[in-house]
N, C-alpha and C positions, 0 to 999 in steps of 0.2 A: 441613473442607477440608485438605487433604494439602500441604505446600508443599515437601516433597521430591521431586526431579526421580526419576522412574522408573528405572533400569539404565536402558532402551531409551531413553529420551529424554538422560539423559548420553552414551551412546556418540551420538546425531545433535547433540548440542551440539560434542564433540570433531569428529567429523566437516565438521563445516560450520565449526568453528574451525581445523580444518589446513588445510583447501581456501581459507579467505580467507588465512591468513600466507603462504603457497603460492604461490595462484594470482591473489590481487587485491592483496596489499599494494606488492610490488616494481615492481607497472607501474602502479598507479592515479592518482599521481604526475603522470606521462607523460600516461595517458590524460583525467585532469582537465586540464590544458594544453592538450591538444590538440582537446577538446571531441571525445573520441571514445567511441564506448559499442562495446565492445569483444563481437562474437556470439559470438566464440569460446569468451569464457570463459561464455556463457548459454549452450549447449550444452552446456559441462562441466557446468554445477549441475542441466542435466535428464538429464544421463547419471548423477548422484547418486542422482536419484529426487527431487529439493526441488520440481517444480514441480505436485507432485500427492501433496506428504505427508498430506495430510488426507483426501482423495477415496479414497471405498471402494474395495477393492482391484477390486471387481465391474466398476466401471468406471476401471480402468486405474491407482488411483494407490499407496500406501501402508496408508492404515487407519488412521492415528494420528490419535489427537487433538488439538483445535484448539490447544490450547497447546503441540503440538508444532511447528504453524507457528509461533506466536509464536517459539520457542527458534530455529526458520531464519530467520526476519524481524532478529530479533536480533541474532545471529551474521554475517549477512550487512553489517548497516548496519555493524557496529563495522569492516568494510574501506570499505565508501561507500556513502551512499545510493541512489546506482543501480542496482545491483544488488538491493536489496533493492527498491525502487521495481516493479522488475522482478516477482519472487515477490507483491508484494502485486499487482499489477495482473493478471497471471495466475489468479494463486491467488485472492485474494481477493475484486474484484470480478469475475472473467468465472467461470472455474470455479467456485466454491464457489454461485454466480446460477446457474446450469446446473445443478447439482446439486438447488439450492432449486425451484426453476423451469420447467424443461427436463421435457419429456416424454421416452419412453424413446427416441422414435428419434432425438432433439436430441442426447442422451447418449452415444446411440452412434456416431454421428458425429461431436459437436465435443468432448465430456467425455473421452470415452475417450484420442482420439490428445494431448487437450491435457494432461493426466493423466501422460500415460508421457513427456509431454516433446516429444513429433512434432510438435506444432503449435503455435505462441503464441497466446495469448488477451488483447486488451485491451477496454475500453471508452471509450461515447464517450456523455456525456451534458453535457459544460461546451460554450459555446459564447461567441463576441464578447460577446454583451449576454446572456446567461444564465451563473451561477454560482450563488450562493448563492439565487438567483430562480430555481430548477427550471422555474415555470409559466412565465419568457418565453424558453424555448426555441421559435428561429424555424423549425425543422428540420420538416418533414412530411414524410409517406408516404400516398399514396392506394391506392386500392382498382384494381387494373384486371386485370379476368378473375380469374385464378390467381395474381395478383401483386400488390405493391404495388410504387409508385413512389416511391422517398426522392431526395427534394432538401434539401438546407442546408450546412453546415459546423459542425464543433467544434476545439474549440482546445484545448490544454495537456493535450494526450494523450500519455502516455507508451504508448512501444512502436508510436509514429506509422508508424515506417517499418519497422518487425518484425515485427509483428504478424500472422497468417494471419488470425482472427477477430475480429471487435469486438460487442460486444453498444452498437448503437444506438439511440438514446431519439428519438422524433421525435412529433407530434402527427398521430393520424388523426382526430381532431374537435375543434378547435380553439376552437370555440363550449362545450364543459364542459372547461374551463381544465386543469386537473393531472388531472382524471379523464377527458382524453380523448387524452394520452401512452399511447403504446402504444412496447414492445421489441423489437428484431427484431434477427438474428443475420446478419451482413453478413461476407461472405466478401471478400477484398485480390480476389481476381483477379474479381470482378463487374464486367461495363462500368462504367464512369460513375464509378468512386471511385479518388481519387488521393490523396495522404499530400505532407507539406512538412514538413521537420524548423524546427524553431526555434532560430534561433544569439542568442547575447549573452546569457545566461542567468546569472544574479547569482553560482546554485549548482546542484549535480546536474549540472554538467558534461560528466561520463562517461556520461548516459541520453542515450538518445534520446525527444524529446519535442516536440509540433508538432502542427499541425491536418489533418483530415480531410476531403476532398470529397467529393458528394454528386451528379453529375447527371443525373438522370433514372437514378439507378441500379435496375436491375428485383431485386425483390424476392423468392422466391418465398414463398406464405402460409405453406407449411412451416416457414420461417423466424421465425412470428411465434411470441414468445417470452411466454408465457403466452394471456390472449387482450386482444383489444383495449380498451384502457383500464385494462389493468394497468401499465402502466410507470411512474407512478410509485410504486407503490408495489414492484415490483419493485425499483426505483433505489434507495431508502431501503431496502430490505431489503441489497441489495450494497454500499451506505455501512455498516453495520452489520458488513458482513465485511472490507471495505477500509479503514475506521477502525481495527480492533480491528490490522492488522498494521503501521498506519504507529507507533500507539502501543507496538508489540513491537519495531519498527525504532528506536525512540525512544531504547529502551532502552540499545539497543547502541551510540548513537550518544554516547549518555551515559557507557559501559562505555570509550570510545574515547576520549574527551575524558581518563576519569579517567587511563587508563594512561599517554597520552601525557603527561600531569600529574606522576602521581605518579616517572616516568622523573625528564622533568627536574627537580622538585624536590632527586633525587641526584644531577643531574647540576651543576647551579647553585650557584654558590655566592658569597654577596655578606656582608659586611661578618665574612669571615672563619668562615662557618657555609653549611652547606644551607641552601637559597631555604625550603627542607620545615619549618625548624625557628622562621622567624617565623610568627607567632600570627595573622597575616592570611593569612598564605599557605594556611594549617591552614584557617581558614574556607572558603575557596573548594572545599577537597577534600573537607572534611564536607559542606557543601552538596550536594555532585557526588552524594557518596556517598548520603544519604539521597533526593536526585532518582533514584536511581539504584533503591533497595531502595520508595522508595514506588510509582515508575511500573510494577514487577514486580508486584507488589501489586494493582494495580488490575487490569493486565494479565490475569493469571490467575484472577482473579475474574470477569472478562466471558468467558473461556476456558471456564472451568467451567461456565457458563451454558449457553454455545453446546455443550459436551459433552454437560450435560442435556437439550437439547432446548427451554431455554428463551430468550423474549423479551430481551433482552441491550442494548435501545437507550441505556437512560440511562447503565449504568453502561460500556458501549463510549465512548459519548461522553463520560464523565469521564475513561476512561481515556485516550486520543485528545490531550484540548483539556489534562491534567496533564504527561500523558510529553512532549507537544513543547514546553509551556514549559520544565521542566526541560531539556530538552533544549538548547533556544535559551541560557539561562540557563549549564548546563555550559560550552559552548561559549564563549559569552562570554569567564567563566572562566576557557576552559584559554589563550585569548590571553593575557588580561591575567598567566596565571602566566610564561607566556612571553615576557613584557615585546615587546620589540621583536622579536625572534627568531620571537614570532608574528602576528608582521604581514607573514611573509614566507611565500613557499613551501619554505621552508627545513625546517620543520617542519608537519607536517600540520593544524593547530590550527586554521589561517586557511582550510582547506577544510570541515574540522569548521563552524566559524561558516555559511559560505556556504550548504552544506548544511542546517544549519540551520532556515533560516528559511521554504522553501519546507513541510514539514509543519505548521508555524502556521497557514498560508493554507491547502491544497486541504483535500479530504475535509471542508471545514467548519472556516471560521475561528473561532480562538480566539473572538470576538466571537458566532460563533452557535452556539458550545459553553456560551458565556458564558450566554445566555439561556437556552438548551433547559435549562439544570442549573436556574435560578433558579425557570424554569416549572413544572420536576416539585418542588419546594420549594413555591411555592406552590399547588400543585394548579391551575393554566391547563393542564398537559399529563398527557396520561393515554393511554398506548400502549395499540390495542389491537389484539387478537389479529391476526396475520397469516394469510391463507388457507393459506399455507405456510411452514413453519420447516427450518431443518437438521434433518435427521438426529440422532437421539441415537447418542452413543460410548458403548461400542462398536455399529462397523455393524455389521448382519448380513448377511450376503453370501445 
C-alpha cells in the first residue's frame, strides 16, 4: 500500500483547502449562531466538481478514487462539519447507492445530474422508533397498479430541506421483517411529501437537518431501487460508503482541533513560558496528533479496499467508530488547551466539541461499532458477499 498522496490528489487537497480558508472559515462563525446552512456556499463546492469526485466520469462525476473523497471529506470538516455532512450524504450514501444499485436508466437520470452538482441527493432510512433497529421501521409502500404508495416519516435527515432526491427505505412485506424493506428513489416535488427542518441541535449547527413526510405519496415502480426486499441490504451497503466519509471527515475534524491548538499554545503564555512548553499541554497535542495519523490510517485502508473492488464492512466500521472518538477526544482537548477562552465562542474549539459528538451516534453508534468489531474477533460475524459491490478504480468508461 502506497501512503503517498498522488500529484492529482495533493492539488484536490490544496484545492478544497483554499475554498474552506476562503469560503467557509470567515462566515461559519456567524452562520453556526445563526443556525443557518448556508446553499450558496454548497453550490460553490459542486461548481468544484466535490459532489461527484468519485462517480465515473461516464456518468457525470470525476473518476478518482475513493480515498480521494476521503481527502474532500477531510478537508471540508476541518472548516465544519456541515459541509462535509453535506458531501457524505450526497456522495456517499445516495450517489455512490446509485452507482452500487441503480440500473442504467436510474443513473441517468438521478446519478448523472447529481454527479455534475445539478441536483442534491440525500437519504432517508432513520425514523422516531427506528435507528440502530433497521427492522422497526414503521414506513411502508404498497403495490398499486404502476405505483407504489409510501406512507411514514423519517427523522435526523440531513439535507431535509435541500435535497431534490432521497433514496427511501420503507417495508413492502412487513411479515419477513429486514428481508421485506425494499428502496425507492422519492423525488421533493411528488405529491404527498413534505420536509421540517430541526432547531435546538447541541451541534452541526450550520446543516440543515430534520424529518421527512410521507402521504400517500405515489410512487412510480421505476423508482424501485434494486428489486423488492433488497433494502436492506442495499442500506448496509450505503452505511458502508457513508461511514467510510464521516470517518475521513473525522479526520479533519481532528486536523482542526490540532491547528487551533497548536496556534494558541504560542499564543498563551502562563507562568512566564508558552502554554506549548508545559509537559501536560504537550500530551494533549501528541494525543491529537497520533488520533490524527492513526484515523488516516484506517481511513485509507477501507479506501483501498473499496478501490479494489473489495468487501470493506469491518474494517469501514473500525475506521468510522476509531476516527470519531479520536475525534470527540481531540476536541475535548483543544477546550481544555483553551482553558476558559474555550468555553466561549470566542475561539472555535467549543464548536469543534459540539460538532463533535453527533458522528459518535449516527451511521452507527460507537456501542454498535463496539460489538460488530468484537463479533468479527470472535468469529459470530462473518460478511458475505454482496449481490453488488462498487466498481473497481480505475473506472472504465
Amino acid at each position: 500500500m502506497n501512503f503517498e498522496l498522488s500529484e492529482e490528489q495533493e492539488m484536490l487537497r490544496k484545492t478544497v483547502r483554499d475554498f474552506v480558508d476562503h469560503e467557509i472559515m470567515p462566515h461559519i462563525g456567524e452562520w453556526d449562531a445563526k443556525g443557518h446552512f448556508d446553499t450558496d456556499t454548497l453550490k460553490k463546492i459542486s461548481k468544484l466538481g466535490l459532489m461527484g469526485v468519485c462517480i465515473p466520469s461516464k456518468y457525470g462525476g470525476s473518476g478518482m478514487d475513493y480515498n480521494s473523497l476521503a481527502i474532500v471529506c477531510e478537508e471540508l470538516e476541518r472548516g465544519d462539519t456541515a459541509f462535509r455532512t453535506a458531501v457524505s450524504v450526497h456522495t456517499g450514501l445516495n450517489s455512490m447507492t446509485l452507482l452500487q444499485w441503480g440500473n442504467e436508466g436510474q443513473k441517468e437520470k438521478y446519478l448523472v445530474p447529481q454527479a455534475k452538482g445539478e441536483k442534491v441527493g440525500a437519504f432517508g432510512l432513520t425514523e422516531p422508533g427506528a435507528g440502530s433497529d433497521v427492522a422497526s421501521l414503521q414506513s411502508t409502500a404498497k403495490r398499486d397498479g404502476d405505483d407504489y404508495i409510501l406512507n411514514g416519516q423519517k427523522t435526523w435527515i440531513s439535507l431535509c430541506d435541500t435535497a431534490d432526491h432521497f433514496l427511501v427505505f420503507a417495508y413492502t412485506d412487513k411479515e419477513k421483517s429486514h428481508h421485506g424493506i425494499s428502496c425507492f428513489i422519492v423525488e421533493r416535488t411528488m405529491p404527498g411529501f413534505s420536509s421540517k427542518a430541526t432547531k435546538g441541535k447541541l451541534g452541526i449547527r450550520a446543516g440543515n437537518t430534520g424529518e421527512l413526510f410521507f402521504d400517500d405519496v405515489r410512487v412510480p415502480k421505476e423508482n424501485l431501487l434494486g428489486k423488492e426486499g433488497d433494502g436492506f441490504k442495499i442500506a448496509m451497503a450505503a452505511l458502508d460508503n457513508g461511514r467510510f466519509t464521516v470517518a475521513a471527515g473525522a479526520c479533519g475534524q481532528i486536523m482542526a482541533c490540532l491547528e487551533a491548538s497548536v496556534d494558541y499554545c504560542h499564543e498563551r503564555k502562563t507562568f512566564g513560558k508558552e502554554i506549548g512548553k508545559h509537559q501536560l499541554v504537550k500530551q494533549m497535542i501528541a494525543n491529537m496528533e497520533a488520533g490524527l495519523q492513526m484515523s488516516r490510517l484506517l481511513v485509507w485502508k477501507a479506501g483501498e479496499l473499496k478501490n479494489s473492488g473489495k468487501r470493506n464492512t469491518r474494517e469501514t466500521s473500525l475506521a468510522k467508530w476509531q476516527a470519531c472518538d479520536f475525534a470527540n477526544k481531540a476536541a475535548d482537548d483543544a477546550v481544555q488547551i483553551h482553558g476558559a477562552y474555550g468555553y466561549s465562542n470566542e475561539y472555535p474549539v467549543e464548536r469543534y466539541l459540539r460538532n463533535s459528538k453527533a458522528p459518535v451516534i449516527y451511521e452507527g453508534t460507537r456501542e454498535i461499532h463496539t460489538i460488530m468489531q468484537a463479533d468479527y474477533v470472535l468469529g459470530y460475524r462473518k460478511d458475505k458477499a454482496l449481490d453488488q459491490m462498487l466498481p473497481e478504480w480505475p473506472f472504465e468508461d
